[in-house]
Backbone as CSV, one residue per row, in Angstrom:
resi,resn,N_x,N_y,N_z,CA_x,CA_y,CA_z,C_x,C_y,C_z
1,UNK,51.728,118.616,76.782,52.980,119.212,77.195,53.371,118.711,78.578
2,UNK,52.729,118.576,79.435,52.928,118.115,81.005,53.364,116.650,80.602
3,UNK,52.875,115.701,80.009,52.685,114.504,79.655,54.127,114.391,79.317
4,UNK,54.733,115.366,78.433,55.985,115.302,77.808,57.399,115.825,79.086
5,UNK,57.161,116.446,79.831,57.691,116.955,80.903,57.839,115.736,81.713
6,UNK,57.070,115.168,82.086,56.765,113.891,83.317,57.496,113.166,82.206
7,UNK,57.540,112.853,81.703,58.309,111.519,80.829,59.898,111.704,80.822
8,UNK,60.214,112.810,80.660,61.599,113.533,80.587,62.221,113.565,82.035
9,UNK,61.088,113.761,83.059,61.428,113.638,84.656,62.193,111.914,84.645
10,UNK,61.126,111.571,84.277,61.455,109.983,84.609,62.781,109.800,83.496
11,UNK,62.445,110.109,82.881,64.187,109.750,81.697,65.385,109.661,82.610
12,UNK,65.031,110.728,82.851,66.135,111.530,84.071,66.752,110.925,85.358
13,UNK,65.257,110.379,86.094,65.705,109.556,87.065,66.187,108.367,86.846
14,UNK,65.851,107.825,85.697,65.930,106.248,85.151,67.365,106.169,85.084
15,UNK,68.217,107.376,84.295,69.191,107.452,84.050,70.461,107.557,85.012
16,UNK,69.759,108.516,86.184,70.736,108.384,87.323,71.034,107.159,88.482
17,UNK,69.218,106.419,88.145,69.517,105.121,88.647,70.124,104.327,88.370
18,UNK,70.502,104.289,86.885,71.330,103.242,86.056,72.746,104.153,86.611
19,UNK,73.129,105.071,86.274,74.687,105.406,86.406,75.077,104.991,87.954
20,UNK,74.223,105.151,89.114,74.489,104.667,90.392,74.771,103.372,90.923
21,UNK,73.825,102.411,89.488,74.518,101.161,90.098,75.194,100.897,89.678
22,UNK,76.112,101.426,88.584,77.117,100.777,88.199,76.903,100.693,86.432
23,UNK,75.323,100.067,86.042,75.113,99.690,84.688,75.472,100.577,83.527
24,UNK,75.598,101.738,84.210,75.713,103.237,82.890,77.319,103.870,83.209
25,UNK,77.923,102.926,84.056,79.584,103.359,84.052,80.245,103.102,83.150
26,UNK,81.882,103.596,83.025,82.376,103.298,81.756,83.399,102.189,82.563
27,UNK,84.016,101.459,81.962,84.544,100.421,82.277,85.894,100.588,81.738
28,UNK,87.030,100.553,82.415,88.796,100.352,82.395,88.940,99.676,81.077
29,UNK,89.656,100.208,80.311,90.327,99.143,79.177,91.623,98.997,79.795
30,UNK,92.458,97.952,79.565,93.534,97.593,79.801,94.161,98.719,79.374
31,UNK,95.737,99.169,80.006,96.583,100.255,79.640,95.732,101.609,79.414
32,UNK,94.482,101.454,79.967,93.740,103.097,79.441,94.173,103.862,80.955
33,UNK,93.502,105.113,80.563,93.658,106.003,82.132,93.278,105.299,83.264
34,UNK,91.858,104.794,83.521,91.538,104.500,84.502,91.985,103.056,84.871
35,UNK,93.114,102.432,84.369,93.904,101.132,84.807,94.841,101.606,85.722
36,UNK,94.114,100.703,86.643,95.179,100.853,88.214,96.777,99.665,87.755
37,UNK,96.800,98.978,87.157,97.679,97.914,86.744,98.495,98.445,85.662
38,UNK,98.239,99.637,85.167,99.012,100.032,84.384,100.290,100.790,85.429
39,UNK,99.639,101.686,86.527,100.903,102.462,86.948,101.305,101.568,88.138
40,UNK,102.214,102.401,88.650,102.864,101.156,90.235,102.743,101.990,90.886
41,UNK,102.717,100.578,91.805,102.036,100.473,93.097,102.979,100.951,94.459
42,UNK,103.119,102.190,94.982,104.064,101.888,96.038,104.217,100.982,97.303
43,UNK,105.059,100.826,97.228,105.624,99.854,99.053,106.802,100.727,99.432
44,UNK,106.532,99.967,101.262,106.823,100.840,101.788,107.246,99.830,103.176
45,UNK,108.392,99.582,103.303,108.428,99.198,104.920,109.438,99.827,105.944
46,UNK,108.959,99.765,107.564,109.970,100.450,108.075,110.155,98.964,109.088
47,UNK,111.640,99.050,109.869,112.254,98.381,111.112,112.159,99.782,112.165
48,UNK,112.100,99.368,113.324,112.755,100.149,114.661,112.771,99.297,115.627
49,UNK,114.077,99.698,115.700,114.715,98.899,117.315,115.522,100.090,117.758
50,UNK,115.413,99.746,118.991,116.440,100.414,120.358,117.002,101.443,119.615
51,UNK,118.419,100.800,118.817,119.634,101.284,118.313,119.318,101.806,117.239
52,UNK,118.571,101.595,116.320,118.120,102.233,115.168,116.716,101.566,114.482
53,UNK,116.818,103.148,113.362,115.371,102.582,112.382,115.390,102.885,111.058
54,UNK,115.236,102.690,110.132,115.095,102.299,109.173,113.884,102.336,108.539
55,UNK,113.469,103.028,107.253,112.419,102.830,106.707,112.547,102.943,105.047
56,UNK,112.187,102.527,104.709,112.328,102.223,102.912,111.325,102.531,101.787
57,UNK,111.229,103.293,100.637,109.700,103.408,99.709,110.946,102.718,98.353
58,UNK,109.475,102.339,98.063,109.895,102.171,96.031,108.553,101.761,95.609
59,UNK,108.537,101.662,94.293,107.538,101.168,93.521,107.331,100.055,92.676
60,UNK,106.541,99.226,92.986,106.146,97.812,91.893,106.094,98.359,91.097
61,UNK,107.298,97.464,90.226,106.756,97.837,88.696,106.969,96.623,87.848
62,UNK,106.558,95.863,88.099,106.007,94.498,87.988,106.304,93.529,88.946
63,UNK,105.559,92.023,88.277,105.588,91.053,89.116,106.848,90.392,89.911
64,UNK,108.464,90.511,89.295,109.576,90.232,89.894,110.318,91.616,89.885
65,UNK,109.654,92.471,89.943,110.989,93.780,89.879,110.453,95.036,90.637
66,UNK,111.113,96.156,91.137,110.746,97.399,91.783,111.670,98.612,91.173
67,UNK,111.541,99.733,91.398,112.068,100.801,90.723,113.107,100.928,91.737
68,UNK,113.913,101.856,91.839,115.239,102.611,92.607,114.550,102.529,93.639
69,UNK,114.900,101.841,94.993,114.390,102.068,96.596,115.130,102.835,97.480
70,UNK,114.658,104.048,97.778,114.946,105.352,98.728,114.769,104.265,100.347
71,UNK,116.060,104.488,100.704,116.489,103.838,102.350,116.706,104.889,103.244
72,UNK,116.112,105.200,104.311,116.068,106.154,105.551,117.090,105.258,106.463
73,UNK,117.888,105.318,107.289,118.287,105.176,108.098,119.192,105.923,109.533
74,UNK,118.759,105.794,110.996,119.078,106.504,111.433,119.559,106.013,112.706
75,UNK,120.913,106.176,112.943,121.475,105.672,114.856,120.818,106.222,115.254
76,UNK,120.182,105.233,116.737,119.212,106.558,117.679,119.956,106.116,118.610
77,UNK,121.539,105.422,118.643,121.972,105.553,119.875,123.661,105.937,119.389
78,UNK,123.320,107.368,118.736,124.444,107.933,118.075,126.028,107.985,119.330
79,UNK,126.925,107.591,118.434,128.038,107.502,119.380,128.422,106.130,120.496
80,UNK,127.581,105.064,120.321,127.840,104.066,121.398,128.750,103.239,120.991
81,UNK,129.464,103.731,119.653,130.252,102.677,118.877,130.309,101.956,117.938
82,UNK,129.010,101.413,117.918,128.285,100.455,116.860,127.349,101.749,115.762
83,UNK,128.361,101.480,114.550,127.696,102.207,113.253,126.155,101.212,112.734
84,UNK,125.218,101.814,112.222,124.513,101.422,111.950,123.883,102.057,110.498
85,UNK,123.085,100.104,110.019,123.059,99.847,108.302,121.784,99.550,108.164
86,UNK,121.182,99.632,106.918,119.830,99.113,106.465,120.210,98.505,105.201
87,UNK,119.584,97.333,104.600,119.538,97.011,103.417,117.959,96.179,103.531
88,UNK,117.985,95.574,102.299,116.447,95.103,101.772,116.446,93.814,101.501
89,UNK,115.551,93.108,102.198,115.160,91.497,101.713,113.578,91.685,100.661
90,UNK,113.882,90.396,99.992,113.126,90.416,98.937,112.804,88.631,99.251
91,UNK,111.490,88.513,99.018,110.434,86.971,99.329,110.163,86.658,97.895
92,UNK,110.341,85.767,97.615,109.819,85.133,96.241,108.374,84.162,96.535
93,UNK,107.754,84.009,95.558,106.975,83.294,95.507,106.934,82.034,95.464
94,UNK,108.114,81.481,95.531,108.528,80.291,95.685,108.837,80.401,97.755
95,UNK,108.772,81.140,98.270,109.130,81.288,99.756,110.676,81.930,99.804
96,UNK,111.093,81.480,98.679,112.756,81.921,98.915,113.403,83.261,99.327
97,UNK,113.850,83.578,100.408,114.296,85.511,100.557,115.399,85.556,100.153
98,UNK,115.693,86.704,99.701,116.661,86.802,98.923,117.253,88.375,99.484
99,UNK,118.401,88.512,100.073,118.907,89.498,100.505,119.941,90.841,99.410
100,UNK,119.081,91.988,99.392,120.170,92.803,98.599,121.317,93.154,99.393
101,UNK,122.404,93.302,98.147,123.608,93.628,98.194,123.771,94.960,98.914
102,UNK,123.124,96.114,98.254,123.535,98.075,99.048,122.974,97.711,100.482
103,UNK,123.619,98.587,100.826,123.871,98.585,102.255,123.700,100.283,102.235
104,UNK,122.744,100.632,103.436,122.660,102.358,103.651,123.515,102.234,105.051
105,UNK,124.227,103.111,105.684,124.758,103.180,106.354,124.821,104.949,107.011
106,UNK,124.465,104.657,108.698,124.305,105.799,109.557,125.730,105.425,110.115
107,UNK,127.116,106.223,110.016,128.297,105.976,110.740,127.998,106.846,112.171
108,UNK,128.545,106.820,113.089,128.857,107.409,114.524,129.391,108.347,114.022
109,UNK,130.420,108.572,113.196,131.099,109.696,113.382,130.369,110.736,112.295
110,UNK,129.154,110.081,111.682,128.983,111.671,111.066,127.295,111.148,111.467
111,UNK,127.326,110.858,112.693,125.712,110.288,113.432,125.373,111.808,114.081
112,UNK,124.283,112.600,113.629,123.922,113.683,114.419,122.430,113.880,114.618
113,UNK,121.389,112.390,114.803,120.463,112.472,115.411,119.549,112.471,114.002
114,UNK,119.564,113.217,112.546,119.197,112.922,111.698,118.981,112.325,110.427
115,UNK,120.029,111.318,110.689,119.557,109.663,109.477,120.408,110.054,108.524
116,UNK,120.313,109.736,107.854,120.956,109.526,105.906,120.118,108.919,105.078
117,UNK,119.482,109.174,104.066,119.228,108.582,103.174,119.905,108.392,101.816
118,UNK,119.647,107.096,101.093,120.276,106.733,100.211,119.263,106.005,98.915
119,UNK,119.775,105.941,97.733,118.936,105.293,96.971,119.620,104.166,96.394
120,UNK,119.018,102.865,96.770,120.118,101.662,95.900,119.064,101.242,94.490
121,UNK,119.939,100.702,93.879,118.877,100.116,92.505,117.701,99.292,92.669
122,UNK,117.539,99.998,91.349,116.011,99.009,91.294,116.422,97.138,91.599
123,UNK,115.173,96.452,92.142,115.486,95.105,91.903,114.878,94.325,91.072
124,UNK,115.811,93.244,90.565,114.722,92.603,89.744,115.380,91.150,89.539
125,UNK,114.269,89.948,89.359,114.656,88.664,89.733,114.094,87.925,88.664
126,UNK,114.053,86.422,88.431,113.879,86.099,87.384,112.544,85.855,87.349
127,UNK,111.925,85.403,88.982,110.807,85.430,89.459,110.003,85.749,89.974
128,UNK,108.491,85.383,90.177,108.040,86.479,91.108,108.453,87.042,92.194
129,UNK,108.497,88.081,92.252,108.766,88.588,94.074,107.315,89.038,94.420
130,UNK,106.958,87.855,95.522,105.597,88.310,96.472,105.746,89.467,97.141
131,UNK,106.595,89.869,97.878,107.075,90.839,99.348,108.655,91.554,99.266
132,UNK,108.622,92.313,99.827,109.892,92.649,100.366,109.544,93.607,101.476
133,UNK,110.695,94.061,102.397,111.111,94.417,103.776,112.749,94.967,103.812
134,UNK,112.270,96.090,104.734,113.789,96.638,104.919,114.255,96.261,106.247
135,UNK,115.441,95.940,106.663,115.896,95.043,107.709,117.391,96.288,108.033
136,UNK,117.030,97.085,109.514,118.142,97.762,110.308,118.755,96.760,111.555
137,UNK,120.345,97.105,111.486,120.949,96.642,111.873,122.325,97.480,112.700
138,UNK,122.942,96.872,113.731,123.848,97.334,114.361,124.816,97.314,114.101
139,UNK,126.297,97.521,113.401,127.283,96.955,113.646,128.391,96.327,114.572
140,UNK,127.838,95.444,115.160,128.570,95.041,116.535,128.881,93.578,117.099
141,UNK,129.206,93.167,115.169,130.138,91.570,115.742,130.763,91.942,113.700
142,UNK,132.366,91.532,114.635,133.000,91.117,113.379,132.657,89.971,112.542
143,UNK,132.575,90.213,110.946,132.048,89.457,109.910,130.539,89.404,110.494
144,UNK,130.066,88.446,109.943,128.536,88.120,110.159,127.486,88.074,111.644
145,UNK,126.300,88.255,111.749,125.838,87.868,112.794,125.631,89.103,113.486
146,UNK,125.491,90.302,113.066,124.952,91.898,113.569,123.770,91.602,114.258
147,UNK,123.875,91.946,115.474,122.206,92.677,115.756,121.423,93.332,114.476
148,UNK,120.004,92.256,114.357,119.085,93.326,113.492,117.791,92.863,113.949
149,UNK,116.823,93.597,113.126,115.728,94.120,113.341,115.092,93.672,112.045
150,UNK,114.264,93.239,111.471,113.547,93.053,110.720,112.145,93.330,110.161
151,UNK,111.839,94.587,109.224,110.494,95.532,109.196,109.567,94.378,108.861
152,UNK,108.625,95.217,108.320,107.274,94.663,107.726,107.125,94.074,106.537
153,UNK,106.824,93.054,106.037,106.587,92.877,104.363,105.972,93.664,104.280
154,UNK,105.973,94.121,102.900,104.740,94.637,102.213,104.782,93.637,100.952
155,UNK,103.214,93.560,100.485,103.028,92.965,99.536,103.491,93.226,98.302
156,UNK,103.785,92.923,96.998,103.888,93.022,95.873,102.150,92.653,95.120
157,UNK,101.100,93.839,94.745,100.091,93.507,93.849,100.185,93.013,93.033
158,UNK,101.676,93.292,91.906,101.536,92.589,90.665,102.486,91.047,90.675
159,UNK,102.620,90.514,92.200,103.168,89.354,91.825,101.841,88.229,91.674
């Protein structure tokens, strides 16, 4: 009986040694629960300068595309004249950036120290997108050529 006890000890330990290194784990099937590649991945970048800041979330949801991206933007030098905008650059894997169209916009006249947020569409390209970045800006030259600021890439995992 002891003989049978001590053997069952060791079963025991044998078993927790195997599950610790790894050998007695269960292993990800593609599209199962424990696939990190099945759900997306958030990103997330912010700009701040002087005049304003800007910060942006969405989610990879694949290798050239992201879901609806929520844009923060906020004058922190409410009233000086110059309205202030955020929109989103997008990096391809080819190097190429590629600038979105929505535009979030903090006006002066309804600027009261706490931002606006906005949600522009999802993006999506024919190719990979490595990165993207949200880029705040001033309004303070007619047509092109605004003061801006340019955030952080964040990576794309599934490009």
């Amino acid at each position: 009986m002891l003989t049978t006890k001590r053997n069952l000890v060791g079963l025991g330990a044998a078993a927790l040694l195997l599950t610790g290194s790894g050998v007695g784990t269960a292993v990800a099937q593609p599209g199962g629960a424990g696939d990190v590649s099945a759900r997306g991945v958030h990103g997330d970048s912010k700009a701040n300068a002087s005049y304003a800041y800007a910060h942006a979330t969405w989610k990879w949801t694949g290798p050239g595309s992201t879901s609806k991206v929520k844009v923060y933007v906020n004058d922190q030098r409410c009233r000086d004249g110059y309205d202030s905008f955020a929109f989103m650059q997008f990096k391809g894997t080819d190097g190429a950036v590629i600038t979105g169209e929505s535009r979030a916009w903090n006006y002066n006249s309804d600027c009261v120290g706490r931002g606006k947020s906005t949600k522009f569409p999802r993006f999506s390209d024919g190719f990979n997108v490595a990165k993207a970045r949200v880029v705040v800006c001033k309004n303070d030259v007619t047509g092109s050529g605004d003061t801006c600021k340019k955030g952080n890439w964040h990576k794309n995992p599934k490009a």
